[in-house]
C-alpha positions in Angstrom: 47.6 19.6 -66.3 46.0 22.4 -63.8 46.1 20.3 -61.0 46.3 16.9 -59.8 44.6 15.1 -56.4 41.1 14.3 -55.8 40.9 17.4 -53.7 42.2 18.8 -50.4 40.4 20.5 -48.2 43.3 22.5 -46.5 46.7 23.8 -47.8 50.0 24.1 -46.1 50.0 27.2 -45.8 48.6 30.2 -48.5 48.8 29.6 -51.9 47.7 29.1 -54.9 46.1 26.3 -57.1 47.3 27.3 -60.3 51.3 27.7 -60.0 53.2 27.3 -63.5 56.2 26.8 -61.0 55.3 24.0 -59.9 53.9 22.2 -63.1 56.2 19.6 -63.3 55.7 17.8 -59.7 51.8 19.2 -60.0 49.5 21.7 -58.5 47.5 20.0 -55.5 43.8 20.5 -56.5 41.2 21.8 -53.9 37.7 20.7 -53.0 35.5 23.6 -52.8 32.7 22.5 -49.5 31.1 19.3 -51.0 32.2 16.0 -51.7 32.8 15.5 -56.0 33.1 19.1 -56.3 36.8 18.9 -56.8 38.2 22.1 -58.6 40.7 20.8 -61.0 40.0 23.0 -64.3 40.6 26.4 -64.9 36.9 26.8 -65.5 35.9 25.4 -61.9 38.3 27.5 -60.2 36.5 30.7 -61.5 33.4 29.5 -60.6 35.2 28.5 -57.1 36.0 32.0 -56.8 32.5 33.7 -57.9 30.9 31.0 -55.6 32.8 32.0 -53.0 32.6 35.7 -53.6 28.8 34.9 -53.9 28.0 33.3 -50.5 29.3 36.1 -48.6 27.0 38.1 -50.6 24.2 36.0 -49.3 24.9 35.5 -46.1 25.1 39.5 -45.8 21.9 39.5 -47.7 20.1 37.5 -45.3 21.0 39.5 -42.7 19.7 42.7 -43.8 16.4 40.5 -44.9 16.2 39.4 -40.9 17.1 43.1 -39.3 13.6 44.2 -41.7 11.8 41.5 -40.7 12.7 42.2 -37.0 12.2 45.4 -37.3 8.9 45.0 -38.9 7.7 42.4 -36.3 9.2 45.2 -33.0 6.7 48.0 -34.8 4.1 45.3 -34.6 4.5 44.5 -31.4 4.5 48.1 -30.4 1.6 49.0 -32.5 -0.6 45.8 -30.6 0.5 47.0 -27.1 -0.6 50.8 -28.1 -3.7 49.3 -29.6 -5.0 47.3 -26.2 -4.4 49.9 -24.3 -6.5 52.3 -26.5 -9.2 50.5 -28.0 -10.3 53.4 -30.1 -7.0 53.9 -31.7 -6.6 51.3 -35.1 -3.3 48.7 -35.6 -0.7 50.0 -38.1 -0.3 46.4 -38.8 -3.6 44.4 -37.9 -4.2 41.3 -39.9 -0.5 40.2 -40.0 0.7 37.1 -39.3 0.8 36.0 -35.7 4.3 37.1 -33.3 5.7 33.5 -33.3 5.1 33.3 -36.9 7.8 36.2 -37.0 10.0 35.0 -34.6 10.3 31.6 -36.2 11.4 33.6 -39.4 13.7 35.7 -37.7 15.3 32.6 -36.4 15.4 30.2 -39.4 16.8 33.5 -41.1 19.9 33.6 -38.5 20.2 29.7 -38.7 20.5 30.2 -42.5 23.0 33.0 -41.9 25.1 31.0 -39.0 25.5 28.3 -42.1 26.6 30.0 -45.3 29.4 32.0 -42.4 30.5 28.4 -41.1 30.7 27.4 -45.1 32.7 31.0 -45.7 34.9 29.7 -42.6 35.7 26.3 -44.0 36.4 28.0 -47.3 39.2 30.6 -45.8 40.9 27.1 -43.8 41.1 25.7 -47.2 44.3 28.4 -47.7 43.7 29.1 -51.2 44.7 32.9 -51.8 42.5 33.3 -54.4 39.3 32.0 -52.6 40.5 34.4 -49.7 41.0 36.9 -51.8 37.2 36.3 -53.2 35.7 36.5 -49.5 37.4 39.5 -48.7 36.4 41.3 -52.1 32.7 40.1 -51.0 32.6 41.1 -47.6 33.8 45.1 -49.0 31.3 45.1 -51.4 28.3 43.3 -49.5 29.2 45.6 -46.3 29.4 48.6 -48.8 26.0 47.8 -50.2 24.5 47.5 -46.6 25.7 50.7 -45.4 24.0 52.3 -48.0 20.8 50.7 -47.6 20.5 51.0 -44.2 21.1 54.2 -44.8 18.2 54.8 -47.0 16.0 52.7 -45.3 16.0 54.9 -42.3 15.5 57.9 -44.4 12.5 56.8 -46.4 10.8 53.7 -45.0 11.6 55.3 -41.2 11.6 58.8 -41.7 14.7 59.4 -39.4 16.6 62.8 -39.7 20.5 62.8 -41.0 23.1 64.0 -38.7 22.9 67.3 -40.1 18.9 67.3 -39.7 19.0 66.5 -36.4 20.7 69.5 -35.5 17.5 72.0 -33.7 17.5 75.6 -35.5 15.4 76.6 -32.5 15.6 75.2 -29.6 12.0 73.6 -28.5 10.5 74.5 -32.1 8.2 72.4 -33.8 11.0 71.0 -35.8 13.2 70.3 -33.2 10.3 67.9 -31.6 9.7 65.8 -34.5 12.9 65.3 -35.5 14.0 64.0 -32.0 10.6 61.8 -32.0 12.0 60.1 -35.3 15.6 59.5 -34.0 14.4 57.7 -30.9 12.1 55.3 -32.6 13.3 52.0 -32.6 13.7 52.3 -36.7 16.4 54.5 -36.4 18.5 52.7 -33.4 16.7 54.5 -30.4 14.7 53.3 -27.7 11.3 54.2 -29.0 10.4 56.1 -25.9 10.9 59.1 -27.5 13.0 62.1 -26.0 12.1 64.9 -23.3 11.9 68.5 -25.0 
């Protein structure tokens, strides 16, 4: 028998599900966020653990997908403000969909985010050390994977200079003024007002 219960939703205290020492009184199965989804073979408790693994992965996914989708609808904004006050000068980003239209996404994107963390939340309460072991593994590798993109989104969809580019050979050179240009825009965390050479 792997376990026995129709499912707790909280331990006392870490452990685990599986525990040959305790076979003979019975391991306490868990119930993994939904009613009827009670984890009581060894089959389910993998699939408890890559589940759980997995929505941390989403929920880090759908972050990243909302800071693009910000940033994309900040450059819009900017580039409609630049266009009305110079007529002659075209949009970057005419014929997009309309400002609200991306701030609803934005939002339902961080109300799908807010759910999947409260889920991860009431999966580390339920005190089972290999689930919290799962989340943990999840959040290294998801914030790993994020770093990295970030990091190359800035460099090729931005065009923002690494540390050691941002360093001026010459001081007020042509160099010097582009790079600081790209590491105030707002795609590479500045304030898009650019910097005084």
């Amino acid at each position: 028998m792997f376990c026995k219960g129709m499912g707790r939703v909280m331990m006392p205290g870490f452990q685990t599900t599986y525990n040959p020492s305790k076979m003979i009184e019975g391991n306490s199965c868990i119930l993994w966020l939904f009613q009827g989804a009670v984890v009581d073979t060894p089959g389910k408790y993998a699939l408890a653990c890559i589940g759980s693994f997995s929505l941390v992965l989403a929920m880090v996914f759908l972050q990243l997908v909302r800071e693009r989708v910000s940033l994309w609808a900040s450059r819009r904004s900017s580039s409609s403000s630049s266009s009305s006050s110079s007529p002659s000068s075209p949009s970057l980003c005419s014929g997009g969909l309309p400002m609200l239209g991306l701030d609803l996404a934005v939002a339902a994107l961080f109300a799908l985010q807010m759910v999947l963390a409260y889920w991860i939340m009431l999966l580390v309460m339920l005190y089972e050390a290999w689930i919290f072991t799962s989340i943990i593994i999840g959040f290294f590798v998801s914030q790993l994977l994020a770093i990295r993109l970030r990091r190359r989104w800035r460099e090729r969809t931005c065009g923002c200079p690494s540390s050691s580019e941002q360093a001026p050979l010459v001081a007020g050179s042509k160099m010097d003024t582009v790079h600081a240009a790209a590491a105030s825009s707002p795609c590479c965390g500045g304030d898009g007002h650019g910097a005084a050479i």
